[in-house]
MIDRENVO-612529 format. One record per residue (C-alpha): x, y, z; residue number from 1; residue in one letter. Coordinates in steps of 0.2 Angstrom, whole numbers, padded with zeros to 4 digits, always signed. Layout:
% MIDRENVO-612529
R   east  north     up    i  aa
R      X      Y      Z  NUM   A
...
% end
This chain:
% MIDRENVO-612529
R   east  north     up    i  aa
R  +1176  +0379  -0411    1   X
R  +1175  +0371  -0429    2   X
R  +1194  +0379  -0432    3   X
R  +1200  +0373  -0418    4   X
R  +1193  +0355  -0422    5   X
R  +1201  +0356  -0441    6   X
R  +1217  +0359  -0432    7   X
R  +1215  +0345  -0422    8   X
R  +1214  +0336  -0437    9   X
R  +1227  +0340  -0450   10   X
R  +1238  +0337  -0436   11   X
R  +1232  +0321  -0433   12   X
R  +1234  +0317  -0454   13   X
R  +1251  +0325  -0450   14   X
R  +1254  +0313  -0439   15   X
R  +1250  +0298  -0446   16   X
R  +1259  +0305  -0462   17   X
R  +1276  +0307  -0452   18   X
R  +1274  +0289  -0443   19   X
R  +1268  +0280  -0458   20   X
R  +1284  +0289  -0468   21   X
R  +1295  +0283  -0453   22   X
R  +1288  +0266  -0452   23   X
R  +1289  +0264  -0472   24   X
R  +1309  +0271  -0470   25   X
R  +1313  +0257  -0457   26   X
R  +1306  +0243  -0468   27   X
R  +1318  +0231  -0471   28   X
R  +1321  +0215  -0483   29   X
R  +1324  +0200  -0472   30   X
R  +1342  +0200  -0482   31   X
R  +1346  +0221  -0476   32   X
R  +1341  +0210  -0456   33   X
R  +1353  +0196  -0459   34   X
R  +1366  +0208  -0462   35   X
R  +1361  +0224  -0451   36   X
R  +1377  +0226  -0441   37   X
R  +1377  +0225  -0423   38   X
R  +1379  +0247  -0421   39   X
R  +1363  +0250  -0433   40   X
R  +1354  +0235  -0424   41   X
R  +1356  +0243  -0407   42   X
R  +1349  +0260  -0414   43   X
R  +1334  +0251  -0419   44   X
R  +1331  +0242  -0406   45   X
R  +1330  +0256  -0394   46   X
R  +1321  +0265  -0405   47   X
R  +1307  +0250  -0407   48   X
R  +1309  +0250  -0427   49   X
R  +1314  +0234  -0427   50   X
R  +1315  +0220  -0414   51   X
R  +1329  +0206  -0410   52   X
R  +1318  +0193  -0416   53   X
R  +1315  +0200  -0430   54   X
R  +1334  +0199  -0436   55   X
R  +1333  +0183  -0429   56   X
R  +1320  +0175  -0437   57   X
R  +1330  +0182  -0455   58   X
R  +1345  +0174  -0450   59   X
R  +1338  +0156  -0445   60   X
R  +1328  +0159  -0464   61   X
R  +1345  +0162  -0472   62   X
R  +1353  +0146  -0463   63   X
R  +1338  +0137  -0468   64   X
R  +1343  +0142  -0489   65   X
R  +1362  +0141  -0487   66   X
R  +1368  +0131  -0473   67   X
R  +1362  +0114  -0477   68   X
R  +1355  +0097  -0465   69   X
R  +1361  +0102  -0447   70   X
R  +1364  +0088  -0437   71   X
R  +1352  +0085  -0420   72   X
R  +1365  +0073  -0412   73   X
R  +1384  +0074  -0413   74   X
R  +1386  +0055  -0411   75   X
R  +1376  +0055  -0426   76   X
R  +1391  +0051  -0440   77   X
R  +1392  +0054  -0457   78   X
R  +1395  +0042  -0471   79   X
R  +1399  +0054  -0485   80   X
R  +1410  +0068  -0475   81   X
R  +1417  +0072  -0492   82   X
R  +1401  +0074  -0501   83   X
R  +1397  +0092  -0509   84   X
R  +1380  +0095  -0503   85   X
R  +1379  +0111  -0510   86   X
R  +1378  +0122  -0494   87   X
R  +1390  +0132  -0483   88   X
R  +1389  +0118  -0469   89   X
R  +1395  +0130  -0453   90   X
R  +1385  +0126  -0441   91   X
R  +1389  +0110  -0430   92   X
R  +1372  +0111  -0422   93   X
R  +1358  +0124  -0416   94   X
R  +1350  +0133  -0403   95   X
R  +1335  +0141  -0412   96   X
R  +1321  +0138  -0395   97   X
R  +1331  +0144  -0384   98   X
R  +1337  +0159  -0397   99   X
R  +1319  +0162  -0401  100   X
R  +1316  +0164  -0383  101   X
R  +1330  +0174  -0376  102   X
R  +1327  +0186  -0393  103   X
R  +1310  +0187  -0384  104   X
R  +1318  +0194  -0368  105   X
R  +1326  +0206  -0375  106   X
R  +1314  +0213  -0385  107   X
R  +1304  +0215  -0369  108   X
R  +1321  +0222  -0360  109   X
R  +1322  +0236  -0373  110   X
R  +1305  +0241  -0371  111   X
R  +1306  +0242  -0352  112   X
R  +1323  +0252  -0352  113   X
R  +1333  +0236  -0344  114   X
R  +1346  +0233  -0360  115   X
R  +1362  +0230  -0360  116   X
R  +1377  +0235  -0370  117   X
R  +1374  +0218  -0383  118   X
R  +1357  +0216  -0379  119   X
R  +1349  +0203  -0392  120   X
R  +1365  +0203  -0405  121   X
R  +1365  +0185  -0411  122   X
R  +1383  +0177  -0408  123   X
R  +1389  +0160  -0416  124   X
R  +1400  +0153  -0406  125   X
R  +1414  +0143  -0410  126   X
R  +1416  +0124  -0403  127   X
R  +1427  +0128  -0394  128   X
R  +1422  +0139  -0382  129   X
R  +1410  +0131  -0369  130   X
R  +1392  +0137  -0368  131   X
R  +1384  +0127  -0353  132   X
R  +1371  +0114  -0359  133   X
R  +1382  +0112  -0375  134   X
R  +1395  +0100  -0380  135   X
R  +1412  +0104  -0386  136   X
R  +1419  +0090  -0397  137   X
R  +1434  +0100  -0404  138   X
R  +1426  +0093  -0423  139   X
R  +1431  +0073  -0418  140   X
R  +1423  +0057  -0418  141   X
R  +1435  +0053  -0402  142   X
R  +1425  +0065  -0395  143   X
R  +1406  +0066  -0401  144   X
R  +1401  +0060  -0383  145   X
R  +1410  +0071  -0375  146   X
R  +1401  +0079  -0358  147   X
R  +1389  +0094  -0358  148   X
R  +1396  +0108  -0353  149   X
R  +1392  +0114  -0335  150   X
R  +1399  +0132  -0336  151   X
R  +1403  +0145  -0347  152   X
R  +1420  +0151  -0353  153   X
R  +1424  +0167  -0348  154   X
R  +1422  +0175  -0367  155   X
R  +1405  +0166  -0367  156   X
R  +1401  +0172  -0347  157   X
R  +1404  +0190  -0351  158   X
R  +1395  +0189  -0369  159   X
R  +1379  +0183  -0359  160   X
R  +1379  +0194  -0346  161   X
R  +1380  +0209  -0359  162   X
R  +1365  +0202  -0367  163   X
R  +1371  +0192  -0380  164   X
R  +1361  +0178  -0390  165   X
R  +1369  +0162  -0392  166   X
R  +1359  +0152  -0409  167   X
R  +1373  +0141  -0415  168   X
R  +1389  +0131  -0414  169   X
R  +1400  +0135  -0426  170   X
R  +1411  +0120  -0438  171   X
R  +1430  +0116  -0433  172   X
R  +1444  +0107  -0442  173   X
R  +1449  +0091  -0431  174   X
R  +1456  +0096  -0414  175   X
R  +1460  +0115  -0423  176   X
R  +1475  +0108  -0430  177   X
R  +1474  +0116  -0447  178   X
R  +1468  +0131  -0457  179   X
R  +1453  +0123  -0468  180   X
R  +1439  +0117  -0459  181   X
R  +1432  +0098  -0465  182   X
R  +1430  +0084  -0452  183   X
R  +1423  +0066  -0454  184   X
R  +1408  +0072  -0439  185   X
R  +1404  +0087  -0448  186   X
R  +1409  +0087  -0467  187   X
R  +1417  +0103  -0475  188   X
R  +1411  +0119  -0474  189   X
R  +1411  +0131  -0489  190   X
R  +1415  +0148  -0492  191   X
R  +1399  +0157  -0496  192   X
R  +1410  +0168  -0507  193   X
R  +1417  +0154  -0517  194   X
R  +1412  +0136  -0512  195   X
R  +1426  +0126  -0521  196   X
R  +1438  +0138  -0507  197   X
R  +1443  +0138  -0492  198   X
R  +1434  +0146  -0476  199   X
R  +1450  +0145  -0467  200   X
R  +1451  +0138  -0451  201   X
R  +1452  +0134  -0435  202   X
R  +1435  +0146  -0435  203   X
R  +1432  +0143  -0451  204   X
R  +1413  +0140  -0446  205   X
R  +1410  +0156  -0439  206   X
R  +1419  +0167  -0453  207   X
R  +1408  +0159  -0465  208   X
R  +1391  +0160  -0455  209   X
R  +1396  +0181  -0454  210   X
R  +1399  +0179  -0472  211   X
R  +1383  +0171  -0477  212   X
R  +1373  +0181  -0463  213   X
R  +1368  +0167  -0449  214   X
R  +1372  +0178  -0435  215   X
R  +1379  +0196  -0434  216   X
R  +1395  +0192  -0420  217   X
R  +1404  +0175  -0420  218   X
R  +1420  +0171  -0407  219   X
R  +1435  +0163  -0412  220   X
R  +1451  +0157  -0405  221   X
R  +1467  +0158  -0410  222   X
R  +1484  +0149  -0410  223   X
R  +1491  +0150  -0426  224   X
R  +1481  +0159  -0437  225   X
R  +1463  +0152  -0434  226   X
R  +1454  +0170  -0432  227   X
R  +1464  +0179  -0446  228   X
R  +1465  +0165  -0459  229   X
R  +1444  +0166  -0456  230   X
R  +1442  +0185  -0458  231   X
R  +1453  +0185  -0473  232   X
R  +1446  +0170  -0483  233   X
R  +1428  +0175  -0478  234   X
R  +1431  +0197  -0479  235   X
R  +1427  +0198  -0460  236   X
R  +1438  +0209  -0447  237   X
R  +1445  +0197  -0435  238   X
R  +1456  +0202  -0420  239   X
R  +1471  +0190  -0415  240   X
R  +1471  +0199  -0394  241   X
R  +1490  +0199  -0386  242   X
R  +1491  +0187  -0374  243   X
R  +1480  +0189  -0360  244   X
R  +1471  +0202  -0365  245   X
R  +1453  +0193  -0367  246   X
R  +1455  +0179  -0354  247   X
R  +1458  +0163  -0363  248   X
R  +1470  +0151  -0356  249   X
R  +1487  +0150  -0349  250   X
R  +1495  +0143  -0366  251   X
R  +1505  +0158  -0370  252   X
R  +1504  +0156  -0391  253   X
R  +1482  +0154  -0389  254   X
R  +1468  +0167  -0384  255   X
R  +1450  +0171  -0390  256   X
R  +1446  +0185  -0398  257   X
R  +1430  +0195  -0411  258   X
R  +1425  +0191  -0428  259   X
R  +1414  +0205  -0436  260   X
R  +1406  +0210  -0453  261   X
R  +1413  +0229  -0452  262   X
R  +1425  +0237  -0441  263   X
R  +1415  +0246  -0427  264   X
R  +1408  +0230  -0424  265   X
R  +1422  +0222  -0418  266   X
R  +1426  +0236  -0408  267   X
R  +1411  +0234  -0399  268   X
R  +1412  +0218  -0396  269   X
R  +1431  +0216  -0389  270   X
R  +1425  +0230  -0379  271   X
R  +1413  +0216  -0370  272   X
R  +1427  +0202  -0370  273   X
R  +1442  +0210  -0364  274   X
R  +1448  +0211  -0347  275   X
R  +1449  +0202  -0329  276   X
R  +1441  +0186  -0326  277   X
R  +1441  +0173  -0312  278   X
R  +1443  +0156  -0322  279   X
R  +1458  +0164  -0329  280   X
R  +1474  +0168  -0319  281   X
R  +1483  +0176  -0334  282   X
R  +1469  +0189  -0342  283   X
R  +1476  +0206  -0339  284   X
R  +1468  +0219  -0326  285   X
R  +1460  +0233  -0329  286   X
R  +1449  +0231  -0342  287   X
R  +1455  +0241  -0359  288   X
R  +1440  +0254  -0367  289   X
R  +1442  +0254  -0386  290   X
R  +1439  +0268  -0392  291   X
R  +1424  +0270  -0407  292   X
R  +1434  +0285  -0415  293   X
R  +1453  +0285  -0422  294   X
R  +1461  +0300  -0427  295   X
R  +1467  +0301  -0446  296   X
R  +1482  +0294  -0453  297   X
R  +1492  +0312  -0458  298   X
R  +1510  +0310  -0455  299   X
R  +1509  +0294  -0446  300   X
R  +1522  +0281  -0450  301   X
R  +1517  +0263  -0457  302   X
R  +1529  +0248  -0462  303   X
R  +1522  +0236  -0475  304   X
R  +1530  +0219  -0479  305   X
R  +1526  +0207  -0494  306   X
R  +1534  +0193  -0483  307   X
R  +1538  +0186  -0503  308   X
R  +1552  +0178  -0496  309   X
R  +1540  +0166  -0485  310   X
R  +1535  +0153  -0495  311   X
R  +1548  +0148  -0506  312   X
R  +1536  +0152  -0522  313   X
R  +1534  +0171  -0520  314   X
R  +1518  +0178  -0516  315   X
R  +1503  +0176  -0528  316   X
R  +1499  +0191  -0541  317   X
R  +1482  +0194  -0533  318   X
R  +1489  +0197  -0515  319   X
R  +1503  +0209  -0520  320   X
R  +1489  +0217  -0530  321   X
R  +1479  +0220  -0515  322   X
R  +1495  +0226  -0503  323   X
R  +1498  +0241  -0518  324   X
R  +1482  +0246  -0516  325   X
R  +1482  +0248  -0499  326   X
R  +1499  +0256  -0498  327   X
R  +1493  +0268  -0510  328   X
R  +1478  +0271  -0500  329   X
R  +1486  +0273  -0487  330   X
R  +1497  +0285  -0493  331   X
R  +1484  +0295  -0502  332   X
R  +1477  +0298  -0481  333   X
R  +1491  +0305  -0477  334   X
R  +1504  +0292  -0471  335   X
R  +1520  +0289  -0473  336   X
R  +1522  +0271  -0479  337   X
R  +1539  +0263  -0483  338   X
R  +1541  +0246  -0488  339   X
R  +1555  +0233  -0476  340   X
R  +1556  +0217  -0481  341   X
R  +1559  +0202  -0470  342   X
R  +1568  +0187  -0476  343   X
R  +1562  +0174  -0465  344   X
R  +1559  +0157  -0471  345   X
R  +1542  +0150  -0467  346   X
R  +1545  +0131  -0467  347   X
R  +1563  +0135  -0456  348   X
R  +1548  +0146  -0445  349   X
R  +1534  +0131  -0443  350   X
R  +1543  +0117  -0441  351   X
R  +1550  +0126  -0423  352   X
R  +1535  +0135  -0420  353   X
R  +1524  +0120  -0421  354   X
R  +1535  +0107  -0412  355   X
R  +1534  +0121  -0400  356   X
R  +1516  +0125  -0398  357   X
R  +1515  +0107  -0397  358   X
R  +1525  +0103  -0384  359   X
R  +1516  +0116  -0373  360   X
R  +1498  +0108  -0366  361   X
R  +1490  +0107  -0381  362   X
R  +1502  +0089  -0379  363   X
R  +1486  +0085  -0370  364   X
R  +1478  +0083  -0386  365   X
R  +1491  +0068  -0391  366   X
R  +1487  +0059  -0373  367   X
R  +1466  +0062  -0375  368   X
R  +1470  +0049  -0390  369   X
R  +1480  +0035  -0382  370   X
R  +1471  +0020  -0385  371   X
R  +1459  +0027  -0399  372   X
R  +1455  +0021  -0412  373   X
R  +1466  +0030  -0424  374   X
R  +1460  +0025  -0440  375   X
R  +1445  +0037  -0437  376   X
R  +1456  +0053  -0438  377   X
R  +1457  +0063  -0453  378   X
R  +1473  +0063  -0461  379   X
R  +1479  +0079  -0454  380   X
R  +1474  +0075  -0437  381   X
R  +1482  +0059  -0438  382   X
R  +1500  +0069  -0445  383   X
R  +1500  +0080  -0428  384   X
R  +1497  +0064  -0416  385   X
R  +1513  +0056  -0427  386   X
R  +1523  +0070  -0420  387   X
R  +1524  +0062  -0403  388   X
R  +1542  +0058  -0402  389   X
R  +1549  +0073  -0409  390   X
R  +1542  +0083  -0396  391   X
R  +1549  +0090  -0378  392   X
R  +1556  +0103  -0366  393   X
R  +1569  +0105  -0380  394   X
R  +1557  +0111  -0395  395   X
R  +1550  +0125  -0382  396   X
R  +1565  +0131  -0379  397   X
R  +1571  +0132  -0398  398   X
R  +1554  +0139  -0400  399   X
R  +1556  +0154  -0386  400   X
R  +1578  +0156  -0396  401   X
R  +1566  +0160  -0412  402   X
R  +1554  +0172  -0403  403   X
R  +1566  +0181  -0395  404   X
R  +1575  +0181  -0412  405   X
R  +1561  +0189  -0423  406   X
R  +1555  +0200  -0409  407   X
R  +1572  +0208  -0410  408   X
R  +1573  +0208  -0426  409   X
R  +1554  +0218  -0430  410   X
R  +1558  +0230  -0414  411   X
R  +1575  +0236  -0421  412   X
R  +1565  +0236  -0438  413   X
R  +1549  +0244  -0435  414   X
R  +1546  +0249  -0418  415   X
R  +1561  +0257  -0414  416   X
R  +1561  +0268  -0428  417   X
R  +1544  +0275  -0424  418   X
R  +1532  +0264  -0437  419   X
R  +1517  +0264  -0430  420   X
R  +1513  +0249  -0436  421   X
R  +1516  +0235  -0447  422   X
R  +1504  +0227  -0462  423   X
R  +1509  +0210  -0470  424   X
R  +1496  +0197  -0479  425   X
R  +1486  +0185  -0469  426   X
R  +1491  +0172  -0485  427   X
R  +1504  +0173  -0499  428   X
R  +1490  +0158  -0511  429   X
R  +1477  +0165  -0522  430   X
R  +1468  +0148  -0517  431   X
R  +1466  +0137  -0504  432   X
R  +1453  +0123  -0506  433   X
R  +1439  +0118  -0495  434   X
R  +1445  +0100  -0495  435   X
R  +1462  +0104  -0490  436   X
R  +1473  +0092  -0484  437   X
R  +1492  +0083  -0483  438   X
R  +1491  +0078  -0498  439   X
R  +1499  +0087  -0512  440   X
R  +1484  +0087  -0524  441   X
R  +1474  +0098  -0513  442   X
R  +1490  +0109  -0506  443   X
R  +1487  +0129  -0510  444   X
R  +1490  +0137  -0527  445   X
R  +1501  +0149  -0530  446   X
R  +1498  +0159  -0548  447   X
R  +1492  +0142  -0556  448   X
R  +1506  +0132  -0547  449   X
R  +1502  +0121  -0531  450   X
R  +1512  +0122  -0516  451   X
R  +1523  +0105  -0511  452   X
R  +1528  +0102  -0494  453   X
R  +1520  +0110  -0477  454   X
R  +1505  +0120  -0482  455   X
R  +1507  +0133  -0467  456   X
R  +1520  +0140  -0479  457   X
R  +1506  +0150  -0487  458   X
R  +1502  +0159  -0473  459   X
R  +1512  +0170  -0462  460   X
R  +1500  +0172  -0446  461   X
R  +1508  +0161  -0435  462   X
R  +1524  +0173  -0432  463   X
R  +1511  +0183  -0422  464   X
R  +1505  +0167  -0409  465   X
R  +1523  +0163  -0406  466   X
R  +1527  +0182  -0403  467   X
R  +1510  +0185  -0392  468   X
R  +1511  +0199  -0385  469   X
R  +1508  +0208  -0402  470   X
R  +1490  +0214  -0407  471   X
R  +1484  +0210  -0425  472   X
R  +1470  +0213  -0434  473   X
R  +1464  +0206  -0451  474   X
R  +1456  +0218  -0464  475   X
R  +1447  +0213  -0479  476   X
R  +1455  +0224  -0493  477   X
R  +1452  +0216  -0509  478   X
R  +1442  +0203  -0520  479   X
R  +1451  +0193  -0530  480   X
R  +1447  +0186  -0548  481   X
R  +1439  +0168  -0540  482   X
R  +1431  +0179  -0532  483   X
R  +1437  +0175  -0514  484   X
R  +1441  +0189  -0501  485   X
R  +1458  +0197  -0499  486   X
R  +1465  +0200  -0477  487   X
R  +1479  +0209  -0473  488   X
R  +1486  +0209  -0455  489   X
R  +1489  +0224  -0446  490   X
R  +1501  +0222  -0431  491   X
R  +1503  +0234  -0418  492   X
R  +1518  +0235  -0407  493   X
R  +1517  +0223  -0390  494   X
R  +1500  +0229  -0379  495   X
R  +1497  +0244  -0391  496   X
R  +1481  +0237  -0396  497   X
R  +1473  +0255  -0399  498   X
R  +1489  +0258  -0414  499   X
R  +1483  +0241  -0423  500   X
R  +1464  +0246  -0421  501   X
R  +1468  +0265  -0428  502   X
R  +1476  +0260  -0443  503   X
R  +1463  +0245  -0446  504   X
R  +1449  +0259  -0443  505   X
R  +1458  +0270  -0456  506   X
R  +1459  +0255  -0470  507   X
R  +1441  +0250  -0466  508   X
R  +1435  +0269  -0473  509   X
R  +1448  +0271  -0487  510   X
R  +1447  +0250  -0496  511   X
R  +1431  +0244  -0505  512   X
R  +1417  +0238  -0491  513   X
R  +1412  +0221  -0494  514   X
R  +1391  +0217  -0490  515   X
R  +1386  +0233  -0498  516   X
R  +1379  +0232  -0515  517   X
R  +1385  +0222  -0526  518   X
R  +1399  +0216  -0516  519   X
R  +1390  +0202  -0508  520   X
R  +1391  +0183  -0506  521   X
R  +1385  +0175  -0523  522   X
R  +1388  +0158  -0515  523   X
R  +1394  +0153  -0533  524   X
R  +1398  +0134  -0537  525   X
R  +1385  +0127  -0523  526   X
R  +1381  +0114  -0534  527   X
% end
C-alpha cells in the first residue's frame, strides 16, 4: 500500500515537472507576442499556451511606445502635419474595446472547440476598406466627416466571419494617389526600419504597423503599387491578386489583397480573402485553395529583369546588389535563371497608364471635389485633380494599345518560352523619403543623386495594375546600408497565382529572414 502510494507520488512530482517545464517553454516576452506569426499563434491558441488577448494586449503596449498620439475624432485637424513627432504614426484611429472584447471571444471559442480558420489574429485594416461602425476618409480633410460605414467590404466580411479581429485603421496618402503616405488629417507616418524613409504607400500604414508589430495581418489595396511599394520598403510579403480574384471592385487596374510578416502567413490569409462574393459582380468563382507546401525549384526556369532601362538613372547599387543575390540563390536551389532585359521607358509608361487609370471611375475622385475648397489638398492631391482636362475615353484607350502591347511583348518573352516566372525590383531608389512629394527636393535618390521629374519613375509596380490579370508577389530579399528593407516582385504568368506563390515560397527559405535576431526594426532616427 505504502508503494503504491510513492508511485502515486513521483508521478504526481513528474507531472508537475513535465507541465511547469512546458509552461516555462511557452513563456514569451511581450516583443516574441507582438511578432508571433499568425501559423505559430494558432498552434498556441489551440493548445491554450497562450491566448488572443494576450498577443493583443503586446501589440496595443508596442503601439503605445512606437506609434505616437492617435487621434479620437477625424475632424479633429492638425496644425503641424509636418512635424517629426518621433513615432511611426500608422494608425488613423483605434478599436482597442471592441478588440479587447472580441479577443475575449475568441479565447473562449477556442476553449469550447468553436474556432475558426483566423480565430483572434489581429488585422489592421487599411482606410480604405469599409468596416461597419468605422469611417473611411481616404486620408482627406474633404472628407473627415465622411458617413460611418453601414456594411462591411467583402475583404472585411469574410476576414470577420473567419474570426478575425479588427483593432486599428491603418494611415493613407490623400485619396491613395501616391506611394509615400503623409496627409494634412493624419501627418507622415515613418518607417520603423528607418524613419527619415518612406513606408511606401498607398498602404503604407499597414506595412509599417506589421513592421513595428501592432497587429499580425493588415489588408491593403492596390492600383498602382500600394501593396508591393508597402512590403518592400517595410520587409513584408504583400500580394498584388489578378484581377478579380479577391472581390474588390469593378475597376479593372484595382483589387485588395494580404500583407504578412512571413510568407505562410500570407498564404493563410489570401486563402480567407479569395473567391466569390455578392457585393462584387467581377470576383472570380470557385474559390482558389493555396497550397502551404511548394515543391523545390530543381530545373525550374525563372526570368529576372533589372528593368535599368526604367528610370532614366539606372538602377541604384544596393537594388542590383540585392537582385545578384537572389539570382544566385536561386540558382544554388536548383534553378535555371537567365537574365532578359526590357527596355521600357517608365515616364513614356506612367504618363499613359495614369491618364488611364484615371479616366476609368477613380474620375469619381476629381468630381467628389467640385466645389471644395482646394487649397486644403496636399500638393500631390492637388496635381492629380489638375489633371482634369487631359483626361477621357481616349487615354483609356491609349492605355488598353500599351497593355496589349507589353503583354505581348512578356508572353512572347517569358511565358512562351517556358519561364515559370518573372522577378523585377519593386523600386530602382536606394531612398525614398517619408515627406515625399512633387517637389524636386524630396524626389528619390538614386546612388546619391535625386530623381527630377515624375517620381513613379523609381518604381516599376504599376506595369502589373495596367496588365491585371498577372499575379505578383513582393518578397523582402535584402537590407540595404540606411538600413531600409529590399522587395523584389515575383510575377507569375495571367491567373497562375500558385507559380508566383511557389517561387516566392522558395525565396522566402533561401534569402536572410527579417524579424529574427538581430534583423529587427531598430526604429533609428525617431528623434
Amino acid at each position: 500500500m505504502q508503494r503504491k502510494m510513492m508511485q502515486v507520488l513521483w508521478a504526481f512530482v513528474f507531472l508537475l515537472f513535465v507541465t511547469s517545464g512546458a509552461a516555462q517553454a511557452h513563456s514569451f516576452t511581450q516583443e516574441e507576442l507582438a511578432y508571433m506569426p499568425a501559423v505559430e499563434q494558432l498552434k498556441h491558441f489551440k493548445a491554450g499556451t497562450i491566448t488572443p488577448l494576450e498577443v493583443l494586449e503586446a501589440q496595443i503596449a508596442r503601439i503605445e511606445k512606437y506609434n505616437g498620439p492617435i487621434k479620437k475624432n477625424s475632424s479633429d485637424l492638425l496644425d503641424d502635419y509636418r512635424t517629426w513627432n518621433g513615432k511611426v504614426n500608422a494608425i488613423q484611429f483605434e478599436r482597442f474595446a471592441e478588440a479587447r472584447e472580441a479577443a475575449v471571444k475568441a479565447g473562449e471559442r477556442w476553449k469550447n472547440g468553436t474556432a475558426r480558420a483566423l480565430e483572434g489574429i489581429t488585422v489592421g485594416v487599411k482606410n480604405d476598406d469599409e468596416v461597419a461602425g468605422w469611417r473611411v476618409d481616404q486620408g482627406s480633410i474633404l472628407l473627415k466627416d465622411a458617413p460611418i460605414c453601414e456594411h462591411d467590404t467583402a475583404v472585411v466580411e469574410k476576414l470577420r466571419d473567419a474570426g478575425a479581429i479588427f483593432v486599428f485603421s491603418t494611415t493613407v496618402p490623400e485619396f491613395y494617389v501616391t506611394y509615400t503616405t503623409w496627409s494634412k488629417l493624419y501627418g507622415i507616418t515613418r518607417n520603423p526600419w528607418n524613419g527619415d524613409t518612406t513606408v511606401g504607400g498607398s498602404s503604407g500604414g499597414s506595412g509599417a504597423a506589421l513592421a513595428a508589430g501592432f497587429c499580425t495581418l493588415a489588408t491593403g489595396s492596390d492600383m498602382g503599387g500600394s501593396i508591393r511599394l508597402p512590403a518592400a520598403f517595410n520587409g513584408v510579403y504583400g500580394f498584388k491578386p489578378p484581377f478579380g480574384r479577391v472581390p474588390t471592385s469593378d475597376i479593372q487596374y484595382e483589387t485588395f489583397g494580404p500583407m504578412a510578416r512571413n510568407f505562410d502567413d500570407l498564404v493563410i490569409m489570401q486563402n480567407i480573402i479569395n473567391g466569390p462574393s455578392t457585393q462584387v459582380m467581377s470576383s472570380i468563382r470557385p474559390r482558389m485553395e493555396y497550397p502551404t507546401k511548394y515543391k523545390d525549384l530543381k530545373g525550374a526556369k525563372i526570368a529576372v529583369s533589372y528593368f535599368s532601362q526604367w528610370s532614366g538613372m539606372g538602377n541604384d547599387k544596393e537594388v542590383d546588389a540585392a537582385m545578384d543575390a537572389t539570382v544566385e540563390a536561386l540558382r544554388k536551389a536548383g534553378a535555371q535563371v537567365d537574365v532578359i532585359e526590357f527596355d521600357w521607358n517608365g515616364a513614356e509608361f506612367m504618363d499613359i497608364f495614369f491618364k488611364g487609370l484615371m479616366s476609368t471611375q477613380m474620375y469619381m475622385l476629381i468630381e467628389q471635389t467640385e466645389g471644395q475648397d482646394l487649397s486644403q489638398l496636399t500638393p500631390y492631391a492637388a496635381a492629380i485633380i489638375g489633371m482634369k482636362d487631359q483626361l477621357g475615353p481616349s487615354k483609356l484607350v491609349e492605355a488598353g494599345i500599351l497593355m496589349n502591347k507589353c503583354h505581348a511583348e512578356i508572353q512572347e518573352r517569358i511565358f512562351e518560352q517556358g519561364y515559370e516566372a518573372l522577378i523585377l525590383p519593386t523600386c530602382l531608389a536606394g531612398e525614398v523619403p517619408a515627406d515625399m512629394d512633387i517637389d524636386d527636393t524630396t524626389k528619390p535618390v538614386f546612388n546619391g543623386k535625386r530623381l527630377t521629374g515624375n517620381s513613379m519613375k523609381a518604381v516599376t509596380t504599376s506595369i502589373f495594375n495596367l496588365l491585371c490579370t498577372y499575379p505578383v508577389v513582393d518578397v523582402p530579399v535584402a537590407i540595404s546600408s540606411n538600413n531600409v528593407p529590399i522587395g523584389l516582385q515575383v510575377v507569375g504568368n495571367t491567373y497562375d497565382d500558385i507559380a508566383a506563390f511557389r517561387v516566392a515560397a522558395q525565396l522566402s527559405k533561401v534569402m536572410p529572414k527579417l524579424y529574427t535576431g538581430s534583423r529587427m526594426p531598430d526604429f533609428r532616427n525617431m528623434k
